[in-house]
Structure formats: structure tokens, C-alpha cells
N, C-alpha and C positions, 0 to 999 in steps of 0.2 A: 604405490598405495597412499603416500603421505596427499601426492595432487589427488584421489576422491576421495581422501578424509577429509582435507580442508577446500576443496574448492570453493569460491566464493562467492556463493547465491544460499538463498534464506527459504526459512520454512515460516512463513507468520502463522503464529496462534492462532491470533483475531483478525486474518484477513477474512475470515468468515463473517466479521461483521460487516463484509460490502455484500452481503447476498441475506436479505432482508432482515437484516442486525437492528433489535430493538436502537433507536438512535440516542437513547440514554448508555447505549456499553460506551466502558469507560476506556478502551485502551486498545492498542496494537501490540499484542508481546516483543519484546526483542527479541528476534528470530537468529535463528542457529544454522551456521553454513549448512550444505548440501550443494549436493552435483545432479541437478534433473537431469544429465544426459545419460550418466552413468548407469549403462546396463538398462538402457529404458529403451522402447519401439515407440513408434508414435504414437500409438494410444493410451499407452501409460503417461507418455507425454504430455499430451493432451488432459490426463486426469488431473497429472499433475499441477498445469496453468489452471483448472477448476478449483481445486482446493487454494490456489494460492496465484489469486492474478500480477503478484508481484512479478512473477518469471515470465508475464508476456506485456505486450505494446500494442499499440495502432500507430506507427509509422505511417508519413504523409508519402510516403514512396518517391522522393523527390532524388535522383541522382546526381553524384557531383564530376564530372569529369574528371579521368584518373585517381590518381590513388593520394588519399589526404591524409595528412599527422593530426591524429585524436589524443589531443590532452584529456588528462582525469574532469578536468573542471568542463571543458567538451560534452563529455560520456554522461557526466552527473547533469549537464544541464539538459539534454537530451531526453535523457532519463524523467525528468524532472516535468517536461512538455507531452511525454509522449508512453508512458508506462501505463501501463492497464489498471494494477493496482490503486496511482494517484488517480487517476481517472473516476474511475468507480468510486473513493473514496467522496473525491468534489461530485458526483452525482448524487449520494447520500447524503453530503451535506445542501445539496439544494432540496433535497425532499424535504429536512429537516426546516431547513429555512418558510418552505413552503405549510408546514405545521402553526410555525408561529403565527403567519399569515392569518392563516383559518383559525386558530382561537385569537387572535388580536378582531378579526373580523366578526366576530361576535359578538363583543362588548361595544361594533357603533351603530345605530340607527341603521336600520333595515330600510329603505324606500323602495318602493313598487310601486308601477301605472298599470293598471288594470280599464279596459273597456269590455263594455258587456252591449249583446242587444240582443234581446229577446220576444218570443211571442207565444203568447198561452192562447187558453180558453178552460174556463175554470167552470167546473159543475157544480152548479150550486148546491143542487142535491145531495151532492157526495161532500161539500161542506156543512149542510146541515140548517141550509134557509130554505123553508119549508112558508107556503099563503095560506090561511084556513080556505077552504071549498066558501065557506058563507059571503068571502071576503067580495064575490060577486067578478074577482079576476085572476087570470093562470100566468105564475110568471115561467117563459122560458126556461125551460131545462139546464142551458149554459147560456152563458154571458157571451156567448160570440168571440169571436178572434181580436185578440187587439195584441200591442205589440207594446214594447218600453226600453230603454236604452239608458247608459247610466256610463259614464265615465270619472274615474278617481285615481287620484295618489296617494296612495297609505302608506304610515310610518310606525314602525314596529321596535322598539328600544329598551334594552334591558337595564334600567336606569340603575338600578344595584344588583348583581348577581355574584355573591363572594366566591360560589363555585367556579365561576366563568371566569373571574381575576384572576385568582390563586392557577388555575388551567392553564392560561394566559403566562403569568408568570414564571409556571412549572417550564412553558414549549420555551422561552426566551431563554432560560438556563440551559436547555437542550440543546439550543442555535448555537450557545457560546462552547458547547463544551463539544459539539460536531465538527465547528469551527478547528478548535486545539485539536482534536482528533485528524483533523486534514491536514494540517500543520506537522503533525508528529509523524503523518503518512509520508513525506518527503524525506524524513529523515531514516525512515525505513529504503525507499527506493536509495538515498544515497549509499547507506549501508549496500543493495544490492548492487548498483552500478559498481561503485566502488572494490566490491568485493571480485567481481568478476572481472573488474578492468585491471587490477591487479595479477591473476589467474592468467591474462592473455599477458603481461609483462612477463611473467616466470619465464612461460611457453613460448618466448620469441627469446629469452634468455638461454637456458633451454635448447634451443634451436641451433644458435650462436654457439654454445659450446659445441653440440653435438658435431656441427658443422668444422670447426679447429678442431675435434678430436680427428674428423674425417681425413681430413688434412695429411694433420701427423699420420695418421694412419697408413696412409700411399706413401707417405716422403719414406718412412720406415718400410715397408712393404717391398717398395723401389730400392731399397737400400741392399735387405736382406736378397730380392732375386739378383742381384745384382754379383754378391761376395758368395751366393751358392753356384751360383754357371762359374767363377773363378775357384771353385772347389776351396774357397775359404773359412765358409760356412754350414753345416749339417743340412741335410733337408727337413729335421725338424721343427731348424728354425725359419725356413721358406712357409712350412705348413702351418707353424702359430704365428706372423706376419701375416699370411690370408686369412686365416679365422677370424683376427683385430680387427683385419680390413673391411669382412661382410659381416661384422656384430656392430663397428662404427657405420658403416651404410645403413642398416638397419634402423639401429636409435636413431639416425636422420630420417629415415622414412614417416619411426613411430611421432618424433617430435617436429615433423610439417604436418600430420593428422592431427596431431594434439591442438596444435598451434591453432589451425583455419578451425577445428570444433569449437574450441575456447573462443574466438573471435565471432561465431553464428550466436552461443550463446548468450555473449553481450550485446551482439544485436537483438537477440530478443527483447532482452530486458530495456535498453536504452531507445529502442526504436530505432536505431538504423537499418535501411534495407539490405538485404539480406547480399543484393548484387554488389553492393557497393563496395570499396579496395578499399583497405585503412590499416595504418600502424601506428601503433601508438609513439606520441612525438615524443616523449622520454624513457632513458631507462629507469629512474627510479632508484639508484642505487641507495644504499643504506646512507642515510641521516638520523642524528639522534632525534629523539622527542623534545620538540620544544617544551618549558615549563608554563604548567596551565595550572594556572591555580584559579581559575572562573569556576564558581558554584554550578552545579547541576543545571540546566535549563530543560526537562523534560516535560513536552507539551503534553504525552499522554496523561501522568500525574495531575496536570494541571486540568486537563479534562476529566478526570476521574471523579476529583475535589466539585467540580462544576456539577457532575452528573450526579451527587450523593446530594446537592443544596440541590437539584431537580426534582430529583426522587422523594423531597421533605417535602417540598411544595404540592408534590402529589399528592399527597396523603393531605396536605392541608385540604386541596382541591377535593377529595372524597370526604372529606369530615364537612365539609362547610354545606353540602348538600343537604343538612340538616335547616340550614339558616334561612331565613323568612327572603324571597325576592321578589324587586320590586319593578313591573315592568308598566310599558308607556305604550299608549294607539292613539294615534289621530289619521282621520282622513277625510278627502277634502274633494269636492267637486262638482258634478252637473246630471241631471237626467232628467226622464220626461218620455211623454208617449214620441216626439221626434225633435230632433233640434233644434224647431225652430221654438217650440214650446218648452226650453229646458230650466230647470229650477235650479237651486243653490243645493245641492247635501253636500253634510262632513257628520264627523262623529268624533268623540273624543271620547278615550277611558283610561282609567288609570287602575291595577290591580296589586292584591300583595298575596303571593303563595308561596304556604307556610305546608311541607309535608308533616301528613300526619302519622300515616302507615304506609310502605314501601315492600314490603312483604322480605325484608331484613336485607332487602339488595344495595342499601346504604352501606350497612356494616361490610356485606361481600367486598365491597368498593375499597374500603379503609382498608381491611383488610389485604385485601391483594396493593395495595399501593404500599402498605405495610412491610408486607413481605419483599416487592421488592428495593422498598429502600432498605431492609438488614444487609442483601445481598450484594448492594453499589457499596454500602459504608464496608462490609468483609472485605468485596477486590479491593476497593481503593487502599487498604491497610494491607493485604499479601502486594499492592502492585509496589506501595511503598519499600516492603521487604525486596522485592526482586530487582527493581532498580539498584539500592544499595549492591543487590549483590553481583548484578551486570558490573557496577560500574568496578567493583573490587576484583570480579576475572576479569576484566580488558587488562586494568594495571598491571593483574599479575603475569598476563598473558607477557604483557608490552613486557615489560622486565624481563622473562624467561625467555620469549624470543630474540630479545638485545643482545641476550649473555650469548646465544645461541648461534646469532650471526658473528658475534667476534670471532667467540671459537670455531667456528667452520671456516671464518676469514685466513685465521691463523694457520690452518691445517689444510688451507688450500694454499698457501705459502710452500709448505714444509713438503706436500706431497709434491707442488713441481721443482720444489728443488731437488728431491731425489729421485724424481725420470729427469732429472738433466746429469744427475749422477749416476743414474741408471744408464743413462746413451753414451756418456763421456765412457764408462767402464766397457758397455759390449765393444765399442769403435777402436779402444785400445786392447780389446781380447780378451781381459779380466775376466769378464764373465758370459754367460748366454742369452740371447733372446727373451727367454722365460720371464730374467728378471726384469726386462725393459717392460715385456709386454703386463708383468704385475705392477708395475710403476705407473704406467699409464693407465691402465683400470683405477690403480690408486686417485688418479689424478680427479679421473671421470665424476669416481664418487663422492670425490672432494670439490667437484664445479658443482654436482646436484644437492649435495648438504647444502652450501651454501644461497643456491639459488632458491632449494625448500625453506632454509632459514630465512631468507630475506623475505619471502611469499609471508611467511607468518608473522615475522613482525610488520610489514605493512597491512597487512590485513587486522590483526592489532590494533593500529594506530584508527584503524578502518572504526574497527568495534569499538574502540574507548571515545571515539567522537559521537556514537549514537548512543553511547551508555551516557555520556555528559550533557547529549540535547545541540540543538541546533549543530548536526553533522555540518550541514554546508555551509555555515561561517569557519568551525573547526575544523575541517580539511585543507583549507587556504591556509592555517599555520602550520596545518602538522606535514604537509607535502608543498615546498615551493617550486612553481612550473616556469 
């Protein structure tokens, strides 16, 4: 129960802002373990990489011959090139970058070459040049066909537009704070790498014991049928020696399925292909937390800040709509009935439009630019609350898991000292089978405390690096490879 309470993949809040997220949201929640495999078919699987593209990749499917040792810093970097979540997230920020573009491209001169050729025949009549009868002569109904051709460059330039700046302004706070936001997406994927590349340590921990219980299991087994055909021993005790022996088979069976699930999962998320053979090249054993006393570094926060000086700009950008602008035409060139006959044109203007009446679609504008800057300055003060309080459960975590592995260390001492006093006693006759065989289960539960206790304080160390900001310089202290 405790590996699908805490397995170690995430739920993001706001990974919904890679699926057509206003580019002013301010943030990526710090997401909460979960176990997508757990009790899930492939279509709920499936729904679930929709809601949350953290839990899948696009692997280059590139295989490595035989079987390779994946360090943490390996997994995360991986991760890091090749995670859906980061992905999406850098394609959102190029959209955004691509906004600036387009209000920057506003505010420069416009040029256009236009050529034209054309050919009328105009009615006079139907212009309204009319001969008197007396005049002694009839003109022509039309002017006949003639033709005219005209080539120019025109320049269009909004020489003050305060709506268009302030616009301007608003998208370049948008670029910086999409920017932090991609930034803070990495620290998300490390959390998830990390979380689940720990998950696959437990599970090959895990394994290892189950594998030395199996062990003892037959040595004792072999032991017991051994002193029962010498009629030295009951057959009760031949029958609890086999029980041990097909219940330790067993949790070896369940903890190599555990094992290879836990390993596909963190190929999903890091991008390794699915064919590919890996173990991870450490075990991880318990090390305390180094001391960190480095301020918070959290890029969403700092995105957040970005996107509330966005959202002011907005609202300037709707208010200035109000304000007189001033824009610029010139154009320059040749025409004539044909080329060889072509003359000089251009045109010059200058204009100043000042609205008068808008039918109150100004105000609408403030207004909604209004409303949503209340809503960025609100998250950005709850997102403030919530980082504080990430960062004060990771500590408390880290601490509660610390105490947690000592003590499990301790009592994985104590239980195998008494199944060796438990074997010393059956071997001298003291006592039966029963208590050897409770000794050993003692032992079992006392390898799985400890391996569950060590899962959570690494995973800990995992969270209190993305509750402080920049995971992937803080992982390189808190885990040495």
C-alpha cells in the first residue's frame, strides 16, 4: 500500500496550461505524487498523459547495446531533452515569443509594392457629360477603350499609437514571464524523473531482499526436510518450511513485476525506449541532508510577479485607446497609359484620430483587462502562500522520514538478530520451527520498513529541491553519484 501511496510521479495543476493556456497564467502547481499505472488499463492511461503530459515523452528511439547503469543525473537529463510536458511547455513559449513579434511589428513602418494595369471604357452619359443638340455636334456615347498602369511603394507608419506601445509592452512581459514559466517546467519534470527513478531503486532493493529471503528460505527448507526423514523433527515443521518457501517465491515473483512496471514507467516519463535494458548504477543508500540554507529560487513565483506587471500594462493598453494617434503615408512612383509614356506619382499624408464615440467597447476593453489583472495579482499572492507551504511540508517531510529511516535501520538490526537467535535455538532443540519461521517474517517486514522509509526520505529530498527552485542544481547536493 505504502509503494501506491507514494510512488513517484505527479499530478500538475497547471499543466493544463500547455493546452491553450492564456500565456499570461502564472504558474505550474507543485504537483503531488501519484502512481498512473496503478489499477489503470490503457485508456484511462492514456487520459491520464491528456490531463498531465508530464507522465509521457517522445523518445528518439535510438537503442544502446546491452544493458547500461542509469544514474539519477542520466534519468533527469533525459528527462529534461525528451518529456512531453517540457516540450509543450517550449512550444508555448514560442507562441508567446511569437506575440511579441506581432505587437513589436506594429509599431514599424508598413512598406508595400503594389503594381496595377488596367483598362476601362467609361460612359460618359452615365457620368453626366451631356452636348446641347444646338451645339451642331454628337459626342460618343463612351470614350473608347484605353488602358493605364501605375506602379508604387507605400509606406504606412503609426508614428504615435499609445495603445499599440503599451500592447507592445504588455506581450514582452508575457515573453519573460512564459520564459520563467519554462524554466519552472524543468523543475517540475525533475521532480518527476526523480520521483520515479527513486521508485525503480526501492523496487530493485525490494527485489534483493526478497531474493536473500528466498535463499534462506530453501537453506531452512533443506534443513527442515532433512531432520524430518531423520524423524528429528515433526511434519509440522517440514509443512511451515514449505509454506516460507512458496510465500518467499512468491514476493519474488510479485517484486520482478514490480520492479520491470516501475522501470517502463520512468521510461515514459524520461524518454527511454521502452526496449531498452537499464539499472540504475546506484543504490542510494541513506545520506543525511546536506545543509542548505540558499533562499527560495522559484521561477513560477517569478513568473507570476511578471505576469501581474503584464496584466497592468493591459489595462493601460485598453485605457490609452482613448488617446489621440498619430499616423504617417507616403507613396512613390510611376504610371501612365504604358511605360514608355510614364510620369512621376507619390502622395504624402499625415492624419491624427481622436475616437469620439466607440459604442462603450473602450470601456468593455478596460474592463476585461481589469478583471483579469484582479485575478493574476489574487494567484500570485495564494501562489505565494503555497510555496511557503511546499517548501515547510518537504522539510517536515525530510525530518519525519529521517527519524523514520533510522528507526526502521535500527529494528532491522534487532530483528536479524533474533532469527539468528531464533536458528541458533531450533538447531539446538530449544525450540520449533514456528519461531524461526516468525523471525524471518520479522526480518521481511523489517527489510520493507526500511526500504519504504528510505523511498520517502529520498523522495523528500526529491520535493524539498523543487519547493526551493532550481531542482537540478539542488539535486547534485542533496544525492552524490
Amino acid at each position: 500500500m505504502f509503494r501506491f501511496a507514494l510512488i513517484g510521479l505527479l499530478v500538475v495543476a497547471g499543466s493544463a496550461a500547455l493546452f491553450g493556456q492564456d500565456p499570461l497564467s502564472y504558474a505550474i502547481a507543485t504537483p503531488h505524487p501519484i502512481n498512473p499505472a496503478a489499477g489503470s488499463t490503457n485508456p484511462s492511461a492514456l487520459a491520464t498523459q491528456s490531463l498531465n503530459p508530464y507522465l509521457g515523452s517522445v523518445p528518439d528511439g535510438k537503442l544502446i547495446p546491452g544493458e547500461i547503469r542509469l544514474t539519477l543525473h542520466d534519468a533527469i537529463q533525459r528527462g529534461l531533452e525528451f518529456n512531453l510536458g517540457l516540450v509543450e511547455s517550449k512550444q508555448a513559449d514560442a507562441a508567446v515569443q511569437a506575440e511579441r513579434a506581432r505587437a513589436f511589428s506594429a509599431l514599424l513602418p508598413q512598406i508595400t509594392a503594389r503594381a496595377e494595369q488596367s483598362y476601362e471604357q467609361i460612359s460618359l452619359s452615365s457620368i453626366g457629360i451631356k452636348v446641347p443638340s444646338q451645339a451642331g455636334f454628337h459626342l460618343p456615347p463612351t470614350t473608347g477603350a484605353f488602358g493605364y498602369s501605375e506602379g508604387r511603394i507605400a509606406l504606412q507608419y503609426a508614428a504615435y499609437d499609445p495603445a499599440l506601445i503599451a500592447n507592445y509592452k504588455a506581450r514582452r512581459a508575457a515573453e519573460a514571464a512564459s520564459a520563467l514559466s519554462t524554466r519552472d517546467s524543468r523543475d517540475v519534470v525533475v521532480l518527476a524523473v526523480g520521483t520515479a527513478y527513486f521508485q525503480v531503486v526501492s523496487s530493485e532493493a525490494r527485489l534483493a531482499t526478497a531474493r536473500a529471503a528466498l535463499d534462506s528460505a530453501r537453506e531452512f527448507q533443506a534443513q527442515v526436510a532433512h531432520e524430518f526423514e531423520a524423524e528429528v523433527a515433526p511434519e509440522i515443521d517440514s509443512i511451515r518450511a514449505s509454506v516460507e518457501l512458496h510465500s518467499a517465491e512468491q514476493r519474488v515473483t510479485d517484486a520482478e513485476n514490480d520492479l520491470e512496471k516501475d522501470k517502463l514507467t520512468l521510461d515514459r516519463i524520461a524518454g527511454v525506449p521502452l526496449e531498452q535494458k537499464w539499472t540504475p548504477a546506484h543504490e542510494y543508500s541513506y545520506a543525511p541532508l546536506p545543509e542548505d540554507s540558499a533562499k527560495q529560487n522559484r521561477f513560477d513565483l517569478e513568473s507570476a510577479r511578471v505576469s501581474v506587471s503584464a496584466a497592468q500594462l493591459d489595462v493601460k493598453s485598453a485605457a490609452a485607446q482613448r488617446l489621440p494617434s498619430i499616423s504617417l503615408g507616403a507613396s512613390y512612383g510611376a504610371g501612365g497609359m504604358n511605360p514608355g509614356n510614364y510620369n512621376q506619382v507619390y502622395s504624402v499624408s499625415a492624419g491624427v484620430s481622436v475616437p469620439l464615440f466607440t459604442g462603450g467597447r473602450i470601456r468593455s476593453d478596460v474592463r476585461e483587462a481589469e478583471a483579469r489583472l484582479a485575478q493574476r495579482q489574487a494567484e500570485f499572492r495564494d501562489l505565494e502562500g503555497r510555496i511557503a507551504y511546499d517548501a515547510r511540508v518537504a522539510r517536515l517531510d525530510v525530518q519525519a522520514s529521517e527519524t523514520a529511516v533510522k528507526v526502521a535501520q535500527g529494528n532491522k538490526t534487532l530483528a536479524e538478530r533474533a532469527l539468528t537467535q531464533a536458528q541458533d535455538r531450533y538447531a539446538n532443540g530449544v525450540t520449533n520451527s514456528l519461531e524461526v519461521v516468525q523471525a524471518r517474517e520479522a526480518v521481511v517486514n523489517a527489510d520493507e520498513n526500511y526500504i519504504a522509509s528510505l523511498f520517502s526520505f529520498n523522495v523528500a529530498k526529491v520535493s524539498l529541491a523543487r519547493a526551493l527552485g532550481a531542482a537540478e542544481t539542488r539535486l547534485a547536493t542533496f544525492f552524490s553519484e
